[in-house]
C-alpha positions in Angstrom: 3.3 -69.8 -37.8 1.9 -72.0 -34.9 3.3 -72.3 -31.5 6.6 -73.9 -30.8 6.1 -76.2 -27.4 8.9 -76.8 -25.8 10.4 -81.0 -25.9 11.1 -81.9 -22.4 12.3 -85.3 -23.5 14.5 -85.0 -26.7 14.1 -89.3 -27.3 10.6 -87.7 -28.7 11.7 -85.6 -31.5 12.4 -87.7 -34.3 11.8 -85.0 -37.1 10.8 -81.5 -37.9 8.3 -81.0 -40.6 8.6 -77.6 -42.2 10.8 -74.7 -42.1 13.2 -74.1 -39.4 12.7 -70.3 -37.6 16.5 -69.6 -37.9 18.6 -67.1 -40.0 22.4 -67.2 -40.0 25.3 -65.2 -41.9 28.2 -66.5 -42.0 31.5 -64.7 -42.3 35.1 -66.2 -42.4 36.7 -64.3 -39.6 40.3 -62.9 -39.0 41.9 -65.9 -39.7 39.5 -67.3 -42.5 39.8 -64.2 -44.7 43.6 -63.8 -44.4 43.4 -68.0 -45.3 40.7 -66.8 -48.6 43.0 -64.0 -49.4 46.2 -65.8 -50.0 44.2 -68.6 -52.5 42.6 -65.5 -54.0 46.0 -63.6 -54.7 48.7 -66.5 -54.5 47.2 -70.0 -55.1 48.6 -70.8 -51.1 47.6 -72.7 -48.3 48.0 -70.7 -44.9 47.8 -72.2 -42.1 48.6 -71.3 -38.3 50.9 -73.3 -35.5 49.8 -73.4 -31.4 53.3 -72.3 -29.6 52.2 -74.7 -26.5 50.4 -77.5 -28.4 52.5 -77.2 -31.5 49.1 -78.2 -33.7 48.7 -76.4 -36.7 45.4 -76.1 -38.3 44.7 -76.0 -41.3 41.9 -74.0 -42.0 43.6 -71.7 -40.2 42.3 -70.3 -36.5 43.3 -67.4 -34.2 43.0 -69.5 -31.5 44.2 -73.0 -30.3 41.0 -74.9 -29.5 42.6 -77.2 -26.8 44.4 -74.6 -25.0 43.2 -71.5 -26.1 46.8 -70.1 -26.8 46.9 -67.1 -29.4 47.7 -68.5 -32.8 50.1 -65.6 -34.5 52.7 -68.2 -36.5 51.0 -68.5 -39.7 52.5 -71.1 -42.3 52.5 -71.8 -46.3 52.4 -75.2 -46.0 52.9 -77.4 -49.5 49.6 -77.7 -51.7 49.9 -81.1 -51.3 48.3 -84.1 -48.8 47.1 -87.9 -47.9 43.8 -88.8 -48.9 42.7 -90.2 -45.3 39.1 -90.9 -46.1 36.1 -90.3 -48.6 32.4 -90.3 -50.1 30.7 -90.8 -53.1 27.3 -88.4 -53.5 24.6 -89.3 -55.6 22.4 -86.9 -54.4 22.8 -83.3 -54.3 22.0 -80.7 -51.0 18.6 -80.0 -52.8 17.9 -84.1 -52.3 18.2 -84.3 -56.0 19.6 -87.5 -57.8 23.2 -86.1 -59.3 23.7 -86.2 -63.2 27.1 -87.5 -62.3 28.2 -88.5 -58.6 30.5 -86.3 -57.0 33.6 -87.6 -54.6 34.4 -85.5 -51.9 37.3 -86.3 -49.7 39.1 -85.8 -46.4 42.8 -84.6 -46.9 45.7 -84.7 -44.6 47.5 -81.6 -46.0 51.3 -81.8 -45.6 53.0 -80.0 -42.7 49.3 -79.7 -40.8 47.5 -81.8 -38.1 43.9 -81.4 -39.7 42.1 -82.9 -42.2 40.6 -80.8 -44.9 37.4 -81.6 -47.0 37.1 -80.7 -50.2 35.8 -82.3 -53.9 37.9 -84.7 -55.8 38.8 -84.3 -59.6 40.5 -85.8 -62.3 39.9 -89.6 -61.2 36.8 -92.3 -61.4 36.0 -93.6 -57.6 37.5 -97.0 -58.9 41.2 -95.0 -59.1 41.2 -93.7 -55.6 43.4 -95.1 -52.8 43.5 -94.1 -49.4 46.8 -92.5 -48.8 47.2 -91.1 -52.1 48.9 -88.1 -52.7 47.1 -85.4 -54.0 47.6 -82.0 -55.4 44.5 -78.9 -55.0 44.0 -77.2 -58.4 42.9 -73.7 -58.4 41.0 -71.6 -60.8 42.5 -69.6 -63.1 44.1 -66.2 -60.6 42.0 -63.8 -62.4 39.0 -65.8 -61.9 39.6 -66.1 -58.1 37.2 -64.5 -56.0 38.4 -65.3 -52.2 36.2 -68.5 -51.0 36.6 -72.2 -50.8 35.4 -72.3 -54.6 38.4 -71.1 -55.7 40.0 -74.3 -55.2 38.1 -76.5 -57.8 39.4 -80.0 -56.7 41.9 -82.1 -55.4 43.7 -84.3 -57.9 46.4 -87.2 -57.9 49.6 -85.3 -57.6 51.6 -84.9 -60.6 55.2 -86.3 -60.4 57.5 -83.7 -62.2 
């Protein structure tokens, strides 16, 4: 590996060739695996409330991240929400071209004050409507395994 110069200017860098020097491992944390746990075992949204800011979040935190109150009210909220916003992929993360695209959208889930991102199912990209409501549809419980893949997609809510 060759020397890494430090960029006094960052207008310079424009890209990195190669591999990037950094390892990572992520973990969900207090609040994510109590959030994993209840798709895993109940096919529910959790999400916590801020007692000053009255935000809830939705993934869930432990702590308000605009005025870093304790977050202990935890919330099922409805597994429904909006549609606020959304993308079409045609590529995949390895920067190959897709078989079939693959929607992935921004939801306003109901009784929270976050957006959540997640694939979209059941629908061609000429059905969807921003503000549509939609529904998340889980794998089968005893093929859950406690992470976001467990929720396969979000469809158009089904009117009952």
């Amino acid at each position: 590996m060759g020397v890494i110069k430090k960029i006094e200017e960052r207008k310079i860098i424009k890209a990195w060739k190669g591999e990037l020097p950094v390892e990572s491992l992520y973990t969900a944390g207090i609040a994510g695996e109590r959030f994993f746990r209840a798709i895993k075992e109940k096919g529910v949204f959790l999400a916590t409330r801020c007692p000053e800011c009255d935000f809830v979040f939705l993934p869930p935190k432990i702590y308000c991240e605009f005025c870093f109150a304790t977050l202990e009210e935890w919330l099922e909220i409805p597994n429904r929400g909006s549609l606020e916003s959304y993308t079409i992929l045609s590529v995949g993360p390895d920067g190959k071209r897709l078989s079939k695209p693959t929607i992935v959208g921004m939801i306003n889930m109901e009784g929270t004050d976050t957006v959540f991102i997640h694939l979209l199912g059941e629908m061609e990209w000429d059905e969807i409507e921003i503000g549509m409501t939609l529904e998340a549809v889980f794998k089968p419980r005893e093929e859950r395994e406690g992470n976001i893949l467990d929720i396969l997609y979000f469809r158009p809510q089904e009117i009952i």
